[in-house]
C-alpha positions in Angstrom: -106.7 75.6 31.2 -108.9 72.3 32.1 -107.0 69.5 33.1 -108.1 66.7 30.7 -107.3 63.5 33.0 -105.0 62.1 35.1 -101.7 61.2 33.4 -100.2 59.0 35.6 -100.8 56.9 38.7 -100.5 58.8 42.1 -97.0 58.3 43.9 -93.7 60.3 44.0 -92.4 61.5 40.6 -89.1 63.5 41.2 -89.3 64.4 37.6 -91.1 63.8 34.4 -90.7 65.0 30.7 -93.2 65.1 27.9 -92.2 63.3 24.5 -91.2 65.3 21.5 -94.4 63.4 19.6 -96.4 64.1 22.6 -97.8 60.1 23.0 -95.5 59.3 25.8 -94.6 60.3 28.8 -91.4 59.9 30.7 -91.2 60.1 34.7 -89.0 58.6 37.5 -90.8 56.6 40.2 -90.2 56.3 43.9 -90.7 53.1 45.4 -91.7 53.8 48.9 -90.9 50.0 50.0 -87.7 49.9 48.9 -86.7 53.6 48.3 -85.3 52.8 44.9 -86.3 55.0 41.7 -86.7 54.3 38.4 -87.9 55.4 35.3 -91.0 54.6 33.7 -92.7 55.2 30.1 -96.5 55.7 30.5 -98.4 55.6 26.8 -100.4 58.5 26.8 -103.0 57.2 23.4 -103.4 54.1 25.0 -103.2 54.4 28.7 -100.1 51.7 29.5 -97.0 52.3 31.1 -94.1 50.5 31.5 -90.5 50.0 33.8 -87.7 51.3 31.8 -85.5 50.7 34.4 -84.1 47.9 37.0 -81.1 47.7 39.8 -80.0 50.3 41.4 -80.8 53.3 44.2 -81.7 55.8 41.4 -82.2 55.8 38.0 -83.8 59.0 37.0 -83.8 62.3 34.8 -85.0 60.8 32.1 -84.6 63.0 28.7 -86.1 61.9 25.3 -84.7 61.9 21.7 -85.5 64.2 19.2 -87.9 61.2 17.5 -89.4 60.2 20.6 -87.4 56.7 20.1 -84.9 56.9 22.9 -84.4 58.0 26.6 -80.7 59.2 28.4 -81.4 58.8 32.0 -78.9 59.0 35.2 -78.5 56.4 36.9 -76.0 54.9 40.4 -75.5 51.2 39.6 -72.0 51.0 40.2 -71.8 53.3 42.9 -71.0 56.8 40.8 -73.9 58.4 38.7 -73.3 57.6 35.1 -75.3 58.7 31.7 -77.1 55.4 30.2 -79.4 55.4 27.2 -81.8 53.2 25.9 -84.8 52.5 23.6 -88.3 52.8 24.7 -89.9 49.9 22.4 -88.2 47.7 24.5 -85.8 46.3 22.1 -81.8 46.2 22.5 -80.0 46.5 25.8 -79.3 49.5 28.0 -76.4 51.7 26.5 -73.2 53.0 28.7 -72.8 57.2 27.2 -71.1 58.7 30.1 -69.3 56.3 32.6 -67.7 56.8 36.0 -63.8 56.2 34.1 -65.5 58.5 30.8 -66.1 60.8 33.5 -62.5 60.6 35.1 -60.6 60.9 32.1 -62.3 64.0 31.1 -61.6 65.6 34.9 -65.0 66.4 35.9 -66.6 64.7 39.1 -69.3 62.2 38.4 -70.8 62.7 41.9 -74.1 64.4 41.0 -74.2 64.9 37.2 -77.5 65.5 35.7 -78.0 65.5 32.5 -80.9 68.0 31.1 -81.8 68.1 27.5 -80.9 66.4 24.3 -80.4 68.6 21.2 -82.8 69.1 18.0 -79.8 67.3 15.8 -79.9 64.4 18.4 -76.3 64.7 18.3 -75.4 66.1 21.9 -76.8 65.8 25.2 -76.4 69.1 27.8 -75.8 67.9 31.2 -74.3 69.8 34.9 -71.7 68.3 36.9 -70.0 69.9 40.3 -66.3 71.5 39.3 -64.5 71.1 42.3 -63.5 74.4 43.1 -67.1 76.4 42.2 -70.5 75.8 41.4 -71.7 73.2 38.6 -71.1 73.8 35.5 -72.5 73.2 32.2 -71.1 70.4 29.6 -72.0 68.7 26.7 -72.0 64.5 25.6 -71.2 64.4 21.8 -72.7 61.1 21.6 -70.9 59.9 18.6 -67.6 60.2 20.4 -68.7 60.2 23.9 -65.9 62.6 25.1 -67.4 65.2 27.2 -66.7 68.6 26.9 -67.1 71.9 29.0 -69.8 74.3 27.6 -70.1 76.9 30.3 -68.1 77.6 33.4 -67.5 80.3 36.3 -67.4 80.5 40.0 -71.1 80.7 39.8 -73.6 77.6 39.2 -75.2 76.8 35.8 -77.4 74.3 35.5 -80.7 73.0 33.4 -79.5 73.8 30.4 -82.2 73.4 27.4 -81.6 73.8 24.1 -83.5 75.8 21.5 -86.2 74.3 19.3 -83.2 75.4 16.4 -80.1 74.6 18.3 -78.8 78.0 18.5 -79.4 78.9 21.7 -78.9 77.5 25.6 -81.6 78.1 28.5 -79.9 77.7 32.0 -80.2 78.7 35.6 -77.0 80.8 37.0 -77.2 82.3 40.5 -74.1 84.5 39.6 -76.4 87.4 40.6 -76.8 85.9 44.2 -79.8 84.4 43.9 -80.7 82.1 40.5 -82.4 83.1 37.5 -82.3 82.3 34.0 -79.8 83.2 31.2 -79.5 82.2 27.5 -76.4 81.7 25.8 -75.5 81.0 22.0 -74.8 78.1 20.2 -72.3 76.8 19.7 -70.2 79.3 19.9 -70.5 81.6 22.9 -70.7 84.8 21.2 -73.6 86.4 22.9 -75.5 86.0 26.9 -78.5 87.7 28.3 -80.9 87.4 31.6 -84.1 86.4 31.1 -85.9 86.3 34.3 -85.4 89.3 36.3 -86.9 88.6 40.1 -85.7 85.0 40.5 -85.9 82.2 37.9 -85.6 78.3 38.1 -85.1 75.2 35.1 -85.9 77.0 31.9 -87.9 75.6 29.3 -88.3 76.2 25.4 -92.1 76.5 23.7 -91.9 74.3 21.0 -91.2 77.1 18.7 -88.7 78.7 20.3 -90.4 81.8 21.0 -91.0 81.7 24.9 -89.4 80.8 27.7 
């Protein structure tokens, strides 16, 4: 393809994800005076960004809504990385989804979660956290009840997991196989797996269809 323009301004993006809609654009910013990051919201239709995010060493990771309305991003404010959400119009205050005692009481380690897609229903968000005695592992924020709960788990890593344009299915890296490459699993229920990537493979991602990888 042509590249059609410049997106953002020039600096040190960690990360970035595209709106469902496709007008805005999500990134995390590193502040080379200060070494803090933070997300911002750039405006794609009308060429504006703004700073989504204040206090802190890192707020980052930012994942978006299914209506393009809302952002969960991680964040260290009080020391442990937590799950925070919050609206991208600006309006209402930042929202608490996965705190450092949520975190406790469910028995995983809030050390280095990272949190990685947000489903089609906009009712769960897929993140990774380290278990301890393995790898990371895969869970998943209901965010009605905000109880987390283990999706995927083995000696191995899983990570990035991405959901399915339908729901139905989970995209993640696993090095199980000694080196990492990318697996899908069903969903809910974990009634079927299968490699995708055969020679190494790295943070899957869904065509909005759902019929590539």
């Amino acid at each position: 393809g042509t590249p059609g323009g410049t997106a953002v301004v020039e600096g040190d993006h960690p990360d970035f994800r595209l709106s469902p809609n496709e007008k805005l654009l999500a990134t995390s910013l590193l502040d080379p005076k200060t070494s803090t990051t933070d997300v911002w919201i750039s405006d794609l239709e009308r060429g504006s960004r703004t700073k989504l995010t204040r206090g802190g060493q890192i707020s980052a990771a930012a994942i978006w809504s299914p209506d393009s309305t809302k952002v969960v991003f991680r964040t260290n404010r009080t020391g442990a990385v937590e799950l925070s959400g919050r609206s991208v119009g600006g309006s209402g205050d930042e929202e608490p989804l996965l705190t450092h005692a949520m975190a406790r009481a469910a028995q995983l380690q809030s050390t280095n979660l990272v949190n990685t897609d947000w489903s089609a229903d906009g009712r769960s968000v897929v993140f990774s956290a380290p278990s301890g005695v393995s790898g990371h592992d895969l869970w998943l924020l209901p965010l009605a009840e905000k109880k987390p709960t283990k999706f995927l788990a083995s000696p191995s890593d899983e990570m990035h997991g991405n959901f399915s344009p339908d729901d139905r299915l989970i995209a993640y890296t696993s090095n199980e196989s000694g080196k990492h490459e990318v697996y899908v699993q069903t969903f809910p229920r974990l009634e079927k797996r299968w490699p995708v990537s055969s020679n190494g493979g790295y943070e899957p991602r869904w065509r909005a269809d759902g019929r590539e990888i």
